[in-house]
Biopython code that builds the backbone (N, CA, C, O; Angstrom):
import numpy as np
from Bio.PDB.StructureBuilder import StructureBuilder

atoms = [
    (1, "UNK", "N", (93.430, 109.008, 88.709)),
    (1, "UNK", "CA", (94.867, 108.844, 88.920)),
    (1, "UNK", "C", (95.326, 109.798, 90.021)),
    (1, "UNK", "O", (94.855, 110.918, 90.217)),
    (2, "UNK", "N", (96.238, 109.253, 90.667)),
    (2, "UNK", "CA", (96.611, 109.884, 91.573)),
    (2, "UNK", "C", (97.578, 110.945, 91.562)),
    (2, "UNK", "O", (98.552, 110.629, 90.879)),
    (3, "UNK", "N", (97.683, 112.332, 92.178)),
    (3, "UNK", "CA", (98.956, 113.153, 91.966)),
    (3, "UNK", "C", (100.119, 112.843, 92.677)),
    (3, "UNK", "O", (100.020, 111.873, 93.428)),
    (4, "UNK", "N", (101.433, 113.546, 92.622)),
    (4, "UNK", "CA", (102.295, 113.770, 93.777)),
    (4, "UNK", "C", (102.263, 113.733, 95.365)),
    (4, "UNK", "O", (102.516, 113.159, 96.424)),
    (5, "UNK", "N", (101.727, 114.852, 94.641)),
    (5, "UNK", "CA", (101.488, 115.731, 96.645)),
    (5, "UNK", "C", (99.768, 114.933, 97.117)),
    (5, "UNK", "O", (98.684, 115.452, 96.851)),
    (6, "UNK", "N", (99.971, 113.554, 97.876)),
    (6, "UNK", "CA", (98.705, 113.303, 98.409)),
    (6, "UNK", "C", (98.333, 113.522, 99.754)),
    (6, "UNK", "O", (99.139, 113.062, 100.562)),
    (7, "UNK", "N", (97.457, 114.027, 100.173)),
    (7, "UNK", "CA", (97.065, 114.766, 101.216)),
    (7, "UNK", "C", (96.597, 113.066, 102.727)),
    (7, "UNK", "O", (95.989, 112.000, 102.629)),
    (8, "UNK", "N", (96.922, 113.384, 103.233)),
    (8, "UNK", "CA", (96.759, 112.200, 103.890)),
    (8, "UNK", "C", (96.437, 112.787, 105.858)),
    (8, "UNK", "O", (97.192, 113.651, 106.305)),
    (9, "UNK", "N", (95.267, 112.179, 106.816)),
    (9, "UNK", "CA", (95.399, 112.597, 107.703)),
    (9, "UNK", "C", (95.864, 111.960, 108.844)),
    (9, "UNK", "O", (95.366, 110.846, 109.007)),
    (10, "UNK", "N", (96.758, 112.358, 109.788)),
    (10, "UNK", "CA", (97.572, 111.385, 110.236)),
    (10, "UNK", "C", (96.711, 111.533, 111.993)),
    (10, "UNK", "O", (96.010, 112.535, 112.134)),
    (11, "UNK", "N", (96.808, 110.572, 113.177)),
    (11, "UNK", "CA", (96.562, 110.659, 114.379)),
    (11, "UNK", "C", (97.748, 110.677, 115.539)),
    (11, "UNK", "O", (98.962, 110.477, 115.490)),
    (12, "UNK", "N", (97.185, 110.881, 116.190)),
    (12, "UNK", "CA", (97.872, 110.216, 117.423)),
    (12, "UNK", "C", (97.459, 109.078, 118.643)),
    (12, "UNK", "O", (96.638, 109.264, 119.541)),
    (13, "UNK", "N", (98.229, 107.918, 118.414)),
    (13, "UNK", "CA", (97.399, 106.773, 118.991)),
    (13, "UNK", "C", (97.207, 106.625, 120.529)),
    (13, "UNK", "O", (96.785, 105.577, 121.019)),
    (14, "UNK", "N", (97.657, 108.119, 121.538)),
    (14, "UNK", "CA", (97.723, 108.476, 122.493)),
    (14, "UNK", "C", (96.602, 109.225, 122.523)),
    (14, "UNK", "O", (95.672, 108.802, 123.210)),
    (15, "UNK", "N", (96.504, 109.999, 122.076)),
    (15, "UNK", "CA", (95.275, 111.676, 122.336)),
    (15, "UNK", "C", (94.875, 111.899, 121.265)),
    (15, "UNK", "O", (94.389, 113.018, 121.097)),
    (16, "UNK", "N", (94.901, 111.112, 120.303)),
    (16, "UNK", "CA", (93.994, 111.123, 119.150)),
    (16, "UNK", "C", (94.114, 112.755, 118.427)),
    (16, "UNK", "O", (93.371, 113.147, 117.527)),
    (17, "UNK", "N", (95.131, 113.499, 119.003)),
    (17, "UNK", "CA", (95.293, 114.634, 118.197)),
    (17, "UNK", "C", (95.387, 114.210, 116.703)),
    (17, "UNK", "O", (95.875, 113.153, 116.303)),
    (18, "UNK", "N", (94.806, 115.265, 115.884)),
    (18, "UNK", "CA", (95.036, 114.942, 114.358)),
    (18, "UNK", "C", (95.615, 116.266, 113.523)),
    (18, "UNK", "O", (95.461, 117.461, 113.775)),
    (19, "UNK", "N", (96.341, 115.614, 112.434)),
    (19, "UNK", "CA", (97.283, 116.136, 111.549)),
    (19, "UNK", "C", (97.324, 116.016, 110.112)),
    (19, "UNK", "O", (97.234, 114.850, 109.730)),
    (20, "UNK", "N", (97.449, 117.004, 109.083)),
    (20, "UNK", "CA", (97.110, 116.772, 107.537)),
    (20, "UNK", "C", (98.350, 117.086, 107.176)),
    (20, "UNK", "O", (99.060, 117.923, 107.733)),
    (21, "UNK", "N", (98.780, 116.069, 105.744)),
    (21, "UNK", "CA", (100.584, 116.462, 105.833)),
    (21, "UNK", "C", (100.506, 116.061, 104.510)),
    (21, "UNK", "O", (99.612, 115.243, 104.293)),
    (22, "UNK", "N", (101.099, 116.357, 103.675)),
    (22, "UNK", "CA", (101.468, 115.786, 102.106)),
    (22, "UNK", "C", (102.427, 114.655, 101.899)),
    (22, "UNK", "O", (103.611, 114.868, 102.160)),
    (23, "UNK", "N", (102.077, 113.534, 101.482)),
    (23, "UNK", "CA", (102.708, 112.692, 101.266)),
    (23, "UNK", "C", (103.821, 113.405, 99.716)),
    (23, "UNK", "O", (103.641, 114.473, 99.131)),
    (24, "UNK", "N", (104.988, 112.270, 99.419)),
    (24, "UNK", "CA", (105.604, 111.687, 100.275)),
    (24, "UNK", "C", (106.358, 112.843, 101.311)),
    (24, "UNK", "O", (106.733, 113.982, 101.033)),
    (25, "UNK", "N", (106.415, 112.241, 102.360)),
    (25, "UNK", "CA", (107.519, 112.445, 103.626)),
    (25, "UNK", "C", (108.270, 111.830, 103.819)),
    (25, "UNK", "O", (108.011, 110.761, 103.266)),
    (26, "UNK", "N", (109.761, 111.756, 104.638)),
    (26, "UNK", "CA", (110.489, 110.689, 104.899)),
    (26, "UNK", "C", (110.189, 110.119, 105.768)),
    (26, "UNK", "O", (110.453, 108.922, 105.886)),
    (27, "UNK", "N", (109.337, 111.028, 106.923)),
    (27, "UNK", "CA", (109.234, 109.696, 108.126)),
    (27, "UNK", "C", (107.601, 110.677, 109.030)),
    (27, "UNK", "O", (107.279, 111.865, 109.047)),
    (28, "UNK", "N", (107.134, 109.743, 109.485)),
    (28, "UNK", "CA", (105.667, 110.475, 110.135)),
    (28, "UNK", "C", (106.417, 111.176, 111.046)),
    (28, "UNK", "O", (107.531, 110.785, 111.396)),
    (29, "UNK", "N", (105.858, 112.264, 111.495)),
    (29, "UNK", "CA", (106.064, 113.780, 112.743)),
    (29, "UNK", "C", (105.780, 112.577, 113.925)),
    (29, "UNK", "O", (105.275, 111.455, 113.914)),
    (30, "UNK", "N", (106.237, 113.232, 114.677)),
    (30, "UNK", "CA", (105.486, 112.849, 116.170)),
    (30, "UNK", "C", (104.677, 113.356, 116.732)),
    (30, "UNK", "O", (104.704, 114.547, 116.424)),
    (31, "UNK", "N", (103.799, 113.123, 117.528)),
    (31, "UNK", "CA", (102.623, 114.443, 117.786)),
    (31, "UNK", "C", (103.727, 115.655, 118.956)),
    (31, "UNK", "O", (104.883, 115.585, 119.372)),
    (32, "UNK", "N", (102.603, 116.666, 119.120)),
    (32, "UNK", "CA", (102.796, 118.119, 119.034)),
    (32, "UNK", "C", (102.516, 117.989, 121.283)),
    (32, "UNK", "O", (103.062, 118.717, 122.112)),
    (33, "UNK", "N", (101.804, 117.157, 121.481)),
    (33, "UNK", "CA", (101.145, 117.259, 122.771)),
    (33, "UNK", "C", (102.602, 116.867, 123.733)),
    (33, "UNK", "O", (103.479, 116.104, 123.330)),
    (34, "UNK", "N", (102.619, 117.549, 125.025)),
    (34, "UNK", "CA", (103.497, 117.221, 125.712)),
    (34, "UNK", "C", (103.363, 116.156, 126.358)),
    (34, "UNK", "O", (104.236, 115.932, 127.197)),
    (35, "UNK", "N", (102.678, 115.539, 126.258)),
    (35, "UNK", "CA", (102.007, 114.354, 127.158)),
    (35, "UNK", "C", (102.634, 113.220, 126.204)),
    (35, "UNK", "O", (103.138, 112.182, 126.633)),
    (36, "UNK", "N", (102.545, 113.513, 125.072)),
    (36, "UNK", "CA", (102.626, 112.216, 123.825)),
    (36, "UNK", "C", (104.231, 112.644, 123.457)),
    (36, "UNK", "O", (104.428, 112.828, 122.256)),
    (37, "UNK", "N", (105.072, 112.772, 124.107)),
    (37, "UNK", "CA", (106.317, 113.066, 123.565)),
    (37, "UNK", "C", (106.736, 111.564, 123.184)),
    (37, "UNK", "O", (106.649, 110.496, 123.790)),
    (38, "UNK", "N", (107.387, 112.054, 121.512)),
    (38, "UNK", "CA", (108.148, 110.943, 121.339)),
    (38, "UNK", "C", (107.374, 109.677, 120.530)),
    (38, "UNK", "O", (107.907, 108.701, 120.001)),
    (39, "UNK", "N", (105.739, 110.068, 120.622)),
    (39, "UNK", "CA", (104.930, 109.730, 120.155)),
    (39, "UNK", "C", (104.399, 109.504, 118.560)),
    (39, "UNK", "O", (103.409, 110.121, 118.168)),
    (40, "UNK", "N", (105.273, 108.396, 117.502)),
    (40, "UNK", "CA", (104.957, 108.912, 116.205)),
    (40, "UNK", "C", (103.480, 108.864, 115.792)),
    (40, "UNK", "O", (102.853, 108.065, 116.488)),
    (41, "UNK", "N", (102.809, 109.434, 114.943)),
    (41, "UNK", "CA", (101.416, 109.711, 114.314)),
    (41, "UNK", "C", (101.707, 109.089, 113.239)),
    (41, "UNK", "O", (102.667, 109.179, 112.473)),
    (42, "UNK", "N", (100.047, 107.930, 113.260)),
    (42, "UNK", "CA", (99.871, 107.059, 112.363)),
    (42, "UNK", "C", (99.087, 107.425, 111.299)),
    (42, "UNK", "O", (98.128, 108.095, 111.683)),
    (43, "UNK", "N", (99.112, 107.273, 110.268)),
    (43, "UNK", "CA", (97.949, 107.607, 108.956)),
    (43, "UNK", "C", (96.627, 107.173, 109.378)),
    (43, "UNK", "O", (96.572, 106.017, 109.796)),
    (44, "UNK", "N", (95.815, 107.680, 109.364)),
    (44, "UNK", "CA", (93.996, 107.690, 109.943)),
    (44, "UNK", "C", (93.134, 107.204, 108.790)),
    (44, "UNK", "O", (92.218, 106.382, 108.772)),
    (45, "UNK", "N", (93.714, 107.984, 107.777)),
    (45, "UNK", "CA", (92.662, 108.198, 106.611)),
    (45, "UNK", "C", (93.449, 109.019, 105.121)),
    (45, "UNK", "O", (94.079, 110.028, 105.436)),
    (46, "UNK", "N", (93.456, 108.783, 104.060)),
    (46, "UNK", "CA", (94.051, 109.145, 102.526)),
    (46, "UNK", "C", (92.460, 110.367, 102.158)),
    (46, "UNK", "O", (91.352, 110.056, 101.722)),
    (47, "UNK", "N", (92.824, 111.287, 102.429)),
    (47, "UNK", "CA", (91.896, 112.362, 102.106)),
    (47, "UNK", "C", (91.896, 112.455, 100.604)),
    (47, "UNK", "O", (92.933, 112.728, 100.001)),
    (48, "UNK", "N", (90.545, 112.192, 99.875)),
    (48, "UNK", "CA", (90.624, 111.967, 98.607)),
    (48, "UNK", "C", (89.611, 113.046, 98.279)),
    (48, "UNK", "O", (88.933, 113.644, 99.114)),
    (49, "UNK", "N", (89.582, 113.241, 96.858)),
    (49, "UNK", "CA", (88.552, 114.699, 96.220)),
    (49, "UNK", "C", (87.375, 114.445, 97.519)),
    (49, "UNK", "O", (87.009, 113.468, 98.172)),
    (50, "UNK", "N", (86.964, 116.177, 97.472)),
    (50, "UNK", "CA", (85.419, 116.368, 97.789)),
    (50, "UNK", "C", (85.546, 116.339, 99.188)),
    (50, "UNK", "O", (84.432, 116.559, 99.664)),
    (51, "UNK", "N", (86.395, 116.168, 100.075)),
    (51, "UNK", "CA", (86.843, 115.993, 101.256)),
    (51, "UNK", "C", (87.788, 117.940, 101.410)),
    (51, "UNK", "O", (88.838, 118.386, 100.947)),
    (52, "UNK", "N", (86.896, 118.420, 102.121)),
    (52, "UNK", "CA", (87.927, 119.631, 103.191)),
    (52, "UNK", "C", (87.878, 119.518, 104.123)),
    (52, "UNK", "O", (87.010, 118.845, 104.680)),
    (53, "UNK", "N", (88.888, 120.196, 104.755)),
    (53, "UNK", "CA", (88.892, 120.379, 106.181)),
    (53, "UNK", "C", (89.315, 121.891, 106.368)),
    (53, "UNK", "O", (89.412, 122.369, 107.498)),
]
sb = StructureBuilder()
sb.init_structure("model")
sb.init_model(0)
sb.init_chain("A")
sb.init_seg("    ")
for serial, (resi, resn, name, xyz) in enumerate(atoms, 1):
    if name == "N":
        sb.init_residue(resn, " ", resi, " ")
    sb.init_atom(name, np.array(xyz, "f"), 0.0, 1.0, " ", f" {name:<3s}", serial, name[0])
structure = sb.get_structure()
């Protein structure tokens, strides 16, 4: 079963920068790169047990 706080890793579909954020959020970040302004970051992957980073 799943908790609250799910750990989820998000990209950027520009520069592929990546990002780990706790679900829920109200709305995805945008990436961080000046190049990708404005740029929202898509979910990559649902980081589930046994998984660190």
């Amino acid at each position: 079963m799943r908790g609250k706080n799910e750990p989820v890793q998000l990209v950027c579909p520009k520069c592929r920068r990546r990002k780990i954020v706790y679900l829920p959020i109200d709305d995805l970040p945008e990436c961080e790169n000046a190049a990708c302004k404005g740029t929202r970051m898509i979910i990559e992957e649902l980081l589930d047990e046994g998984k660190s980073y």
